[in-house]
C-alpha positions in Angstrom: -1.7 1.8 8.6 -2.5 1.3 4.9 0.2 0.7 2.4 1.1 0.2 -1.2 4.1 -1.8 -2.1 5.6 -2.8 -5.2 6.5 -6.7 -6.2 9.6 -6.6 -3.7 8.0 -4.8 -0.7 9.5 -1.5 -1.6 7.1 0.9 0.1 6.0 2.7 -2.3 2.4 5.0 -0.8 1.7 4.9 3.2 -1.5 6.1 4.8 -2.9 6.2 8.0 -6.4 6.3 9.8 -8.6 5.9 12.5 -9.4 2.4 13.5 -13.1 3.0 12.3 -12.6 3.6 8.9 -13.1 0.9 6.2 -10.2 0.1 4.2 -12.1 1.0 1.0 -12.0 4.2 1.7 -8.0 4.5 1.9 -7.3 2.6 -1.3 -7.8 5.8 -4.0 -6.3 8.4 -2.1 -2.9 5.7 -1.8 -3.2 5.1 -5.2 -3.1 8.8 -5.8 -0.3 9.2 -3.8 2.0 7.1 -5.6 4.7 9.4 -6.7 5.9 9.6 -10.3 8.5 6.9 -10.9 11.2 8.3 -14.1 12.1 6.1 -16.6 15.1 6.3 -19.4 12.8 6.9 -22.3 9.2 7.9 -22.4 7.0 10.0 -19.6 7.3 9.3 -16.1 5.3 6.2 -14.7 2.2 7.4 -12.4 0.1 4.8 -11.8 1.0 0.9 -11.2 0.3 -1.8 -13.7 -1.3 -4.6 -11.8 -3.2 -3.8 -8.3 -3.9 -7.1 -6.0 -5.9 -6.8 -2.6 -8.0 -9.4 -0.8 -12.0 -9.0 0.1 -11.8 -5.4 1.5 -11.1 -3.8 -1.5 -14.0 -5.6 -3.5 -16.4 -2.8 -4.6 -17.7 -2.4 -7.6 -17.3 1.5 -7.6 -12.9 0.9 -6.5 -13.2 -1.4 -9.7 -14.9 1.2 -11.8 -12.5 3.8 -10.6 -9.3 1.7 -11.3 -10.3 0.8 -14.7 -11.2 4.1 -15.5 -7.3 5.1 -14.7 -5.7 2.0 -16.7 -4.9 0.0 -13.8 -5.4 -3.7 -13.8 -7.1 -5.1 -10.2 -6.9 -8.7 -8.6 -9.5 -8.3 -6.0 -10.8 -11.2 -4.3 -14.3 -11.2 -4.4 -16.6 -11.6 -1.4 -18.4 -14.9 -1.4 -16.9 -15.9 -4.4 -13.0 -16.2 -4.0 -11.4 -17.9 -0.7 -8.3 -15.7 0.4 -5.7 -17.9 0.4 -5.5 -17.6 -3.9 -3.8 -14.4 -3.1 -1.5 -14.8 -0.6 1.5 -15.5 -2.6 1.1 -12.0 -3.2 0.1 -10.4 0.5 2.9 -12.0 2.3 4.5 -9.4 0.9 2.4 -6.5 1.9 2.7 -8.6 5.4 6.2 -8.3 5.2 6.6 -5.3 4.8 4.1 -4.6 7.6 6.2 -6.6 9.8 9.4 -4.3 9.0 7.7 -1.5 9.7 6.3 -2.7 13.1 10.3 -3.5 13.7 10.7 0.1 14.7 9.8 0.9 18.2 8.2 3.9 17.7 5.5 2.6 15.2 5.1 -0.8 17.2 3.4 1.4 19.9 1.4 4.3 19.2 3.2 7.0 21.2 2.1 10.4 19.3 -1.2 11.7 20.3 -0.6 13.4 16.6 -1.7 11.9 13.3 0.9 14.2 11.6 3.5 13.0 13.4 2.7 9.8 13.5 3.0 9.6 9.7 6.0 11.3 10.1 7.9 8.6 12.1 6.3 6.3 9.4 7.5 7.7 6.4 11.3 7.7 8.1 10.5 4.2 8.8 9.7 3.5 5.2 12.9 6.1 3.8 14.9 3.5 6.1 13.4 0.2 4.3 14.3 2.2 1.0 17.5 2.6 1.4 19.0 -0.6 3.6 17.1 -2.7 0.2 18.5 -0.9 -2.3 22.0 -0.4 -0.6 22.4 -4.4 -0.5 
């Protein structure tokens, strides 16, 4: 499961794949899949304004492609950066993750279907939606 989430672990874009694919590869078609967000005045947000994401993410073509479309990156760099600088920030990416894993039908792997899989996990995500923003 790959997942974008804003600052208070909102779900905002959810993606799966197959255990053998990088996680590289799932980062521009979630950031893609960010849906417009309206605001009172001015055009509808479509992109985030600050991205962070530990070591898998660090490619310098991911960097290229996110500066290109305006978006500020904190990756941790391999070799370079340990990855505890940015875990005040994937905690809650983890918490989320661990909400999601609450539900019984995404903590084991029953559909032999992608689709529906993704299904069950965006009902899973609607649900973190609205029990947040209902308190």
């Amino acid at each position: 499961m790959h997942l974008i989430v804003d600052r208070q672990g909102l779900p905002l874009s959810i993606g799966i794949s197959a255990a053998n694919l990088h996680d590289s590869q799932a980062l521009i078609p979630l950031v893609c899949g960010i849906p417009p967000i309206r605001s009172r005045r001015g055009p509808r947000r479509r992109r985030p304004g600050k991205l962070h994401g530990d070591k898998g993410y660090d490619y310098q073509n991911l960097r290229r492609w996110l500066a290109s479309r305006g978006i500020r990156h904190r990756l941790a760099r391999k070799g370079i950066e340990s990855s505890q600088r940015l875990g005040r920030h994937r905690w809650v990416v983890e918490r989320t993750m661990s909400w999601l894993s609450g539900c019984r039908r995404l903590h084991r792997r029953y559909e032999r279907k992608p689709e529906h899989f993704l299904a069950f996990t965006a009902i899973a995500a609607t649900l973190i939606c609205h029990r947040r923003l209902a308190n």
